[in-house]
C-alpha positions in Angstrom: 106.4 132.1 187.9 110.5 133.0 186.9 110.5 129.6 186.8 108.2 129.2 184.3 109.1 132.0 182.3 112.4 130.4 182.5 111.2 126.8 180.6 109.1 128.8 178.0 112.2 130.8 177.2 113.9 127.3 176.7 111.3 126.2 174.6 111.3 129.3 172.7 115.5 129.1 172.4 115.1 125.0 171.3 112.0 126.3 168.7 114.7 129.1 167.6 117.5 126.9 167.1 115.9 123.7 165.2 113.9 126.8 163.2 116.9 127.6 160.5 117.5 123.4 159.9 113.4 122.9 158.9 113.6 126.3 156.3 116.6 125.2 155.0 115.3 121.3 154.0 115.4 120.0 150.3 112.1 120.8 148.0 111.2 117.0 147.1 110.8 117.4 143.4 108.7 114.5 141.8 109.7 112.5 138.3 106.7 113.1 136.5 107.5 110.4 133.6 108.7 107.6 133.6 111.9 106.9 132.1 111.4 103.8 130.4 110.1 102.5 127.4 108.1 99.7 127.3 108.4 97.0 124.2 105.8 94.6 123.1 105.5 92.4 120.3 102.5 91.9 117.7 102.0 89.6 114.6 102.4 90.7 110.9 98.7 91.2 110.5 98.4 93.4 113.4 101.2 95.5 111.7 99.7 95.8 109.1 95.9 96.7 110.7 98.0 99.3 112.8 99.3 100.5 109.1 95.8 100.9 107.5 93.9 102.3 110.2 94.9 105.5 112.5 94.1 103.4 115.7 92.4 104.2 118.7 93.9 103.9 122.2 91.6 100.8 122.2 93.3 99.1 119.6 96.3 99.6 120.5 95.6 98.3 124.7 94.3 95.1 122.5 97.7 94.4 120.9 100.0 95.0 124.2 99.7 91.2 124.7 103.4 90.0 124.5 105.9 92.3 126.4 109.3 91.1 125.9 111.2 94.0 127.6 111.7 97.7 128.4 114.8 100.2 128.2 116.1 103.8 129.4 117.7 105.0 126.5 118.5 102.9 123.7 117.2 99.0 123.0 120.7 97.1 122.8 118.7 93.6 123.1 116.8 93.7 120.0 116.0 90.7 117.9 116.7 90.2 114.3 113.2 90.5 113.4 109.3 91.5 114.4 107.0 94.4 114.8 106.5 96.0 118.2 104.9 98.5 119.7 106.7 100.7 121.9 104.9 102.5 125.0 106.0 105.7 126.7 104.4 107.3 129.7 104.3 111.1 130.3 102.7 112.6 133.3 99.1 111.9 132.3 99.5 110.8 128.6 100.7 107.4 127.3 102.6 107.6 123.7 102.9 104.1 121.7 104.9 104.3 118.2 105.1 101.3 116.1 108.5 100.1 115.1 109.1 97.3 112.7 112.6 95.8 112.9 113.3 94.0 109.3 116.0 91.1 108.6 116.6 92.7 104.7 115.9 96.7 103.1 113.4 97.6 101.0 114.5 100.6 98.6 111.5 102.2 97.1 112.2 104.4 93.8 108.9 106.3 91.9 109.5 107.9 88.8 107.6 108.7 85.7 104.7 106.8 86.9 106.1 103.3 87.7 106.8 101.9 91.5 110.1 100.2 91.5 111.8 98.8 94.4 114.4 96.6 95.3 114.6 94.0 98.2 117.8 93.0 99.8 118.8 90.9 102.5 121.4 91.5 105.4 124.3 90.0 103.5 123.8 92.2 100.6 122.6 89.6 98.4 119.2 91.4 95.8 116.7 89.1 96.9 114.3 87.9 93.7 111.9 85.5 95.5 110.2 87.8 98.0 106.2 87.9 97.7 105.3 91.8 97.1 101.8 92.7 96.8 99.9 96.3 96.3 97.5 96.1 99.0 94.0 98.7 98.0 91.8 99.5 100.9 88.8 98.7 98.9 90.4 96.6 96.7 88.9 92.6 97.0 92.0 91.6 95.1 96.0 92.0 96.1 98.2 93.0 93.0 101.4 90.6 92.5 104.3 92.8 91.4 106.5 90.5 89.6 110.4 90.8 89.5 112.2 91.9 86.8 116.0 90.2 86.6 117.3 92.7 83.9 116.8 95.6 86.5 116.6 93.6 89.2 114.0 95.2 90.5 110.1 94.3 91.5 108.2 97.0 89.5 104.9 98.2 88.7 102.7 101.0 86.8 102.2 103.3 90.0 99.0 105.2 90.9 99.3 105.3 94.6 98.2 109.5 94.3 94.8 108.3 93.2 93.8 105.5 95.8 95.2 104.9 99.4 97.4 101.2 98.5 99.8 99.2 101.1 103.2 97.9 99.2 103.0 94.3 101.3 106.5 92.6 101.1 106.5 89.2 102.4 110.4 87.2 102.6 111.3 84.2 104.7 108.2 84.0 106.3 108.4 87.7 107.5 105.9 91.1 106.3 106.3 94.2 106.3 103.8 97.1 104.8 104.3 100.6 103.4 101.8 103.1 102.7 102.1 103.8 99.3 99.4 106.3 99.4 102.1 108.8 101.4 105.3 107.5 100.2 106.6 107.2 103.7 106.8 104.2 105.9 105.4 105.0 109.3 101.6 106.1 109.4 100.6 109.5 110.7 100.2 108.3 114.1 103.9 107.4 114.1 104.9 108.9 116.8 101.9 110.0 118.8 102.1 111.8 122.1 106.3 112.0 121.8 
């Protein structure tokens, strides 16, 4: 019987000892995001349906067809031209934003009720052969807008406030679109979920 009061008080000792190490382990805290952001690549005219449209999750699963890389903080390998979308995930929500990476600038100016802009390309040069269009959502016809060499400028009488229009510029093969309709270049769904 002391014997066996003896090994339970050993057992009680070895519980007693080990006791302060277990209370005192590290609270495993879980990343719930994920740190990355995920790049994939879509055509002009799936640019430009992402511009027209306030897309649905479904739409936008349709065009992550072409990955072509991911980054933590900043995307150093970017190439010198295309339209992605880029994918985020946080805890239970995935954000997408649509960024469109342009080989020349478009500078839009409105005043007194004409759209001018300007195209030039990454060696500064003003660009006068581009192909820019006014786009109307219910329009069956695209509007040329012509270029002016006195100004220098592409311009056109502007009533984007009455009907929703897309500025399409088109140069060496690549398009980009604005929404003229909210003078701004990203849709509202820009940056959805960020």
């Amino acid at each position: 019987m002391a014997r066996l009061i003896s090994i339970n008080n050993s057992i009680v000792f070895i519980v007693l000892l080990f006791l302060p190490i277990c209370s005192s382990a590290q609270i495993i805290k879980w990343q719930d995001y994920c740190d990355k952001t995920f790049v994939y690549q879509i055509s002009n005219k799936e640019a430009e349906k992402l511009i027209k449209s306030e897309p649905r999750d479904s739409l936008i699963l349709q065009m992550l067809h072409t990955p072509v890389g991911s980054f933590t903080d900043e995307w150093t390998e970017q190439p010198k031209q295309g339209h992605f979308v880029f994918v985020n995930i946080n805890r239970n929500q995935v954000g997408y934003r649509y960024v469109s990476v342009m080989p020349f600038q478009v500078f839009l100016f409105k005043e007194y009720g004409v759209l001018t802009l300007q195209i030039v390309d990454k060696n500064g040069n003003i660009r006068d052969n581009a192909k820019v269009k006014i786009k109307g959502r219910w329009r069956l016809f695209d509007t040329k807008v012509n270029f002016d060499k006195t100004s220098q400028t592409y311009t056109i009488n502007d009533d984007s406030e009455k009907t929703k229009r897309l500025l399409s510029v088109e140069l060496d093969g690549f398009e980009v679109i604005f929404n003229l309709s909210k003078h701004i270049i990203n849709p509202s769904w820009y940056e959805n979920n960020w």
